[in-house]
C-alpha positions in Angstrom: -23.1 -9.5 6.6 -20.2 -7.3 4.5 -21.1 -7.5 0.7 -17.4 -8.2 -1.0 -17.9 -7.5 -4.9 -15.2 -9.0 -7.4 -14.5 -6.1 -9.4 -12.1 -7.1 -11.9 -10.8 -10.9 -13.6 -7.9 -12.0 -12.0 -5.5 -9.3 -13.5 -2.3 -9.3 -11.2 0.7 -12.0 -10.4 0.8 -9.9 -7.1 -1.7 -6.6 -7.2 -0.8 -4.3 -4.5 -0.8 -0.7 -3.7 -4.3 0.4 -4.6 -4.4 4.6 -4.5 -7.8 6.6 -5.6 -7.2 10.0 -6.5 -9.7 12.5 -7.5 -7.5 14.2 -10.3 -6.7 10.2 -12.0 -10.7 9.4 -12.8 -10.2 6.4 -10.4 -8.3 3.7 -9.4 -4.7 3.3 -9.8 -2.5 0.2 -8.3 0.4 -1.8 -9.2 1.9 -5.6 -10.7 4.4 -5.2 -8.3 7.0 -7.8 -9.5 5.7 -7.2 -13.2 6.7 -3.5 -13.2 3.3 -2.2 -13.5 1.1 0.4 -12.6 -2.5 -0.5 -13.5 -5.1 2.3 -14.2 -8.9 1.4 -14.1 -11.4 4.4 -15.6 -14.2 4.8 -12.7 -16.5 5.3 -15.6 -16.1 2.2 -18.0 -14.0 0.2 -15.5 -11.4 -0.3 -18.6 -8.0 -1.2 -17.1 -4.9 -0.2 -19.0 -0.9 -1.0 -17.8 2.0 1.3 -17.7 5.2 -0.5 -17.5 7.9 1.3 -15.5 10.6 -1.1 -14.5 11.8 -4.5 -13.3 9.3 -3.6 -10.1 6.5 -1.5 -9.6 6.2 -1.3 -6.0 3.7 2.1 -5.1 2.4 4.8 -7.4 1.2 8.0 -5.5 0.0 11.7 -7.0 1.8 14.2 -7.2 0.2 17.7 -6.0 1.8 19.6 -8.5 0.3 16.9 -11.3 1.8 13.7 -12.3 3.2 10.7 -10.0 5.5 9.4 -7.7 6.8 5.8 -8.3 8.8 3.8 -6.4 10.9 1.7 -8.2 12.9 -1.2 -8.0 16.0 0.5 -5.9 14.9 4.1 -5.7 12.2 6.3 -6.8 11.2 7.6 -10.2 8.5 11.1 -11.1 5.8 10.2 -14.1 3.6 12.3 -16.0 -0.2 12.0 -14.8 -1.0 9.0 -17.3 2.2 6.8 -16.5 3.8 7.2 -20.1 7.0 9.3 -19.2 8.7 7.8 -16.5 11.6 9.4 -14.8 13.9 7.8 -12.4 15.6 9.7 -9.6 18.8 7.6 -9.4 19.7 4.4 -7.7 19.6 4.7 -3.7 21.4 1.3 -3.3 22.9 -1.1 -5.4 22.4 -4.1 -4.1 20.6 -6.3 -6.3 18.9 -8.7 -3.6 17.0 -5.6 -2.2 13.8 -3.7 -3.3 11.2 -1.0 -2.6 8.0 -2.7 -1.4 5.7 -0.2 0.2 5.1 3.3 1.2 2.6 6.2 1.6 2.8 9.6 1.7 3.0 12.0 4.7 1.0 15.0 5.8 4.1 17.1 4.8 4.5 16.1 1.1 7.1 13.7 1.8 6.7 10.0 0.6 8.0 6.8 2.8 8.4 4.1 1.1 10.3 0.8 2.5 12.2 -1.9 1.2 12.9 -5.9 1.2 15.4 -8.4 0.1 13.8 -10.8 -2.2 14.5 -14.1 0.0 13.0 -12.1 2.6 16.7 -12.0 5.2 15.7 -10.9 8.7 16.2 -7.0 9.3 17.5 -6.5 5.4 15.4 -3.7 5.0 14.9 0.4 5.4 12.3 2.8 5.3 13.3 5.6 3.1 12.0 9.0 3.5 12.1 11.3 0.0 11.5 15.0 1.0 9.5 17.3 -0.9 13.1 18.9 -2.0 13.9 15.6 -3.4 16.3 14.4 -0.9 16.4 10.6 0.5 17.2 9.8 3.9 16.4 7.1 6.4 13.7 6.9 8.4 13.8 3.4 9.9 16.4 0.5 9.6 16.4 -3.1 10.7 12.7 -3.8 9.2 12.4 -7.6 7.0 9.3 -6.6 5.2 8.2 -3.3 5.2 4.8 -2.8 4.4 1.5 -0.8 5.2 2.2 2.3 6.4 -0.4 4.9 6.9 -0.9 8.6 9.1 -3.8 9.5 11.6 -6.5 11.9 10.2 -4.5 14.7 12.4 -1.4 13.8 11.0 0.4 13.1 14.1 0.7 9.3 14.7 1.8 6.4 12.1 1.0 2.8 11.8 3.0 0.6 10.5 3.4 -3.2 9.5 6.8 -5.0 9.1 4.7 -8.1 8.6 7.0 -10.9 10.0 6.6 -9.3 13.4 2.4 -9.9 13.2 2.3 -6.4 14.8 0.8 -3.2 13.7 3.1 -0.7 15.3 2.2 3.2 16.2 4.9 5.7 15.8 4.9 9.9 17.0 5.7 12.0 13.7 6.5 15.2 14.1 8.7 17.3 11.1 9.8 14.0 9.1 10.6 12.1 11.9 9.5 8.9 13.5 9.3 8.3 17.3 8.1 6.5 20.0 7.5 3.1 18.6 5.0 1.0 20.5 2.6 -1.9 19.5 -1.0 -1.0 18.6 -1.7 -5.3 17.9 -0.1 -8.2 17.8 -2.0 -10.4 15.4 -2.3 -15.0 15.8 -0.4 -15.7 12.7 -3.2 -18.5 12.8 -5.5 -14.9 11.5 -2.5 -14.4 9.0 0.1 -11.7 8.9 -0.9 -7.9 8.6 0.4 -6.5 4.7 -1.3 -3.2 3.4 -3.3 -0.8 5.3 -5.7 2.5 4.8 -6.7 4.6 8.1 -10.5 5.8 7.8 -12.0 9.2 8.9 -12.6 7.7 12.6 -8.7 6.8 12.5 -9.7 3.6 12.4 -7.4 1.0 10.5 -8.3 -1.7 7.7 -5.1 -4.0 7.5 -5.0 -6.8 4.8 -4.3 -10.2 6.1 -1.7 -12.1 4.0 -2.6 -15.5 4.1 -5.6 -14.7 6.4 -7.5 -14.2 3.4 -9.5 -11.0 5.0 -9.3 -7.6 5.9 -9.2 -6.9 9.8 -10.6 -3.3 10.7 -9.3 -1.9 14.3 -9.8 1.0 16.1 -7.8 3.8 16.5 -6.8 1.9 19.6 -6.5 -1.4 18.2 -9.3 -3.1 19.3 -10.7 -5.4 16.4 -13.8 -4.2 15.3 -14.9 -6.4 12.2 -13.3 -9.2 9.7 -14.0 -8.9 6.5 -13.7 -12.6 4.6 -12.5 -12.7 0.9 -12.5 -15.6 -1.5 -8.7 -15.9 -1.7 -5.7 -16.3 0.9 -3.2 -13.8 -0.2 -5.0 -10.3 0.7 -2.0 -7.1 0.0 -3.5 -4.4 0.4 -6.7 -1.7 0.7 -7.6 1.8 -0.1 -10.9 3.9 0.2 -12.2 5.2 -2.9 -15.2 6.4 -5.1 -17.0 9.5 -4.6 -17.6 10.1 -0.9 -14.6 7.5 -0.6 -17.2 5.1 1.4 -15.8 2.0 -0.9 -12.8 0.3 0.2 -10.6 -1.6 -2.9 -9.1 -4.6 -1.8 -5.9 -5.8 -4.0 -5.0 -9.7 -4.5 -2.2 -11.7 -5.0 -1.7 -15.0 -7.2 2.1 -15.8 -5.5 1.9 -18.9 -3.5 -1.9 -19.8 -3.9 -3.7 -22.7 -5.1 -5.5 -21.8 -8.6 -7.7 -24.3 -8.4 -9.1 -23.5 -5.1 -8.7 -19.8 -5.6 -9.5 -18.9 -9.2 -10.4 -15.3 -8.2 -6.8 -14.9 -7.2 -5.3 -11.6 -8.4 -8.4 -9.9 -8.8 -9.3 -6.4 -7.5 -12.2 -6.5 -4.7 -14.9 -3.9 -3.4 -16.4 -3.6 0.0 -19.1 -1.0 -1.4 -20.6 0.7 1.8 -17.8 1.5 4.9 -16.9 4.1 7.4 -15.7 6.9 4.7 -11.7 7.1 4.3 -9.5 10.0 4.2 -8.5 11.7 1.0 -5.0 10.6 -0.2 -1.9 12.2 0.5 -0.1 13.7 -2.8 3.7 14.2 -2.8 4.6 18.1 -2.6 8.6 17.4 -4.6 
């Protein structure tokens, strides 16, 4: 049976976004609709906030030091504890639209897509921010763009716009994504597929919003395991810790009962799994 450890109290309206770095002395993941990035010390577990706007929605490193943020409606660079935060500029103005989710790509550029906050049908965009710092599209037409995530070679990505209940595989090749075609669909009875991390195998752990669990597949997308967590609303996952055999599972508080789910928000360990791949730094 998969040990699941409750790492934290419930610390997060709606955690998401979990990153470990080697350079940030551990684990770094975000309040999304607080506006903060949250930074836990691998050696005392001591968690400490950085505020950095009306949303928070993914923090990534940066290889030259520092961070990438993704803002409300754009993206913004921060120094390597969170304290100076710069935004890039507005890439839209429309108020009813925000970032969401993202990752970084082989090539130093970061992805990161975005949502309106009633959630309209095919309201969103994946942006793609170049190491150069320029911003163009990369997909249009997605509702709620979230995990995203790149093979250990670099050439394939998968991808959840969760109301579709499919992971999606995409060819990538010099910034550019082709050849869309459907890993998974998943029974929205299971829940819908949020967050995601790809292993060392290229296998993929998807976080089940409102499945309350983490689904692992094969590179293929055959389900090999389910792992069950206390609480319904499951975002997101990342690999972390030394040898980056733990995976760190982030929580959300937004349409849960309390009193059922008290551990709700809380940051979660699965402390022994196939070991993940080291995390993509931003090269602008």
């Amino acid at each position: 049976m998969t040990v699941v450890e409750q790492v934290t109290d419930p610390c997060t309206q709606h955690g998401e976004g979990p990153v470990w770095h080697s350079g940030w002395n551990g684990l770094r993941w975000v309040d999304m609709l607080v506006g903060d990035v949250l930074i836990m010390d691998s050696a005392s577990g001591e968690i400490s906030r950085r505020h950095v706007g009306s949303v928070a929605a993914v923090v990534r490193p940066r290889s030259r030091g520092g961070a990438i943020v993704a803002i409300e409606r754009g993206f913004a660079i921060a120094n390597d504890d969170i304290s100076d935060v710069r935004p890039l500029g507005e890439i839209w103005s429309d108020t009813n639209i925000r970032m969401n989710e993202g990752s970084c790509a082989p090539d130093g550029s970061f992805f990161c897509g975005s949502m309106s906050y009633d959630e309209t049908p095919h309201a969103g965009t994946v942006y793609r921010l170049d190491p150069e710092g320029n911003v163009t599209v990369a997909l249009t037409d997605v509702t709620v763009s979230n995990g995203m995530g790149w093979s250990p070679d670099g050439s394939t990505v998968y991808y959840a716009d969760t109301p579709t209940q499919r992971i999606d595989v995409f060819d990538y090749a010099d910034g550019t994504l082709s050849g869309r075609r459907t890993l998974t669909h998943i029974d929205p009875e299971k829940g819908a597929p949020d967050g995601l991390a790809i292993d060392s195998d290229g296998g993929l752990w998807v976080a089940m919003w409102g499945g309350g669990a983490i689904h692992h597949y094969t590179r293929d997308g055959a389900l090999a395991d389910v792992i069950e967590l206390p609480v319904p609303r499951v975002t997101s996952c990342t690999f972390g810790g030394p040898e980056l055999g733990e995976l760190y599972i982030t929580t959300s508080r937004i349409a849960t009962d309390l009193d059922a789910h008290p551990e709700a928000g809380a940051l979660f360990r699965v402390p022994d799994v196939v070991p993940g791949t080291p995390t993509l730094p931003y090269l602008g």
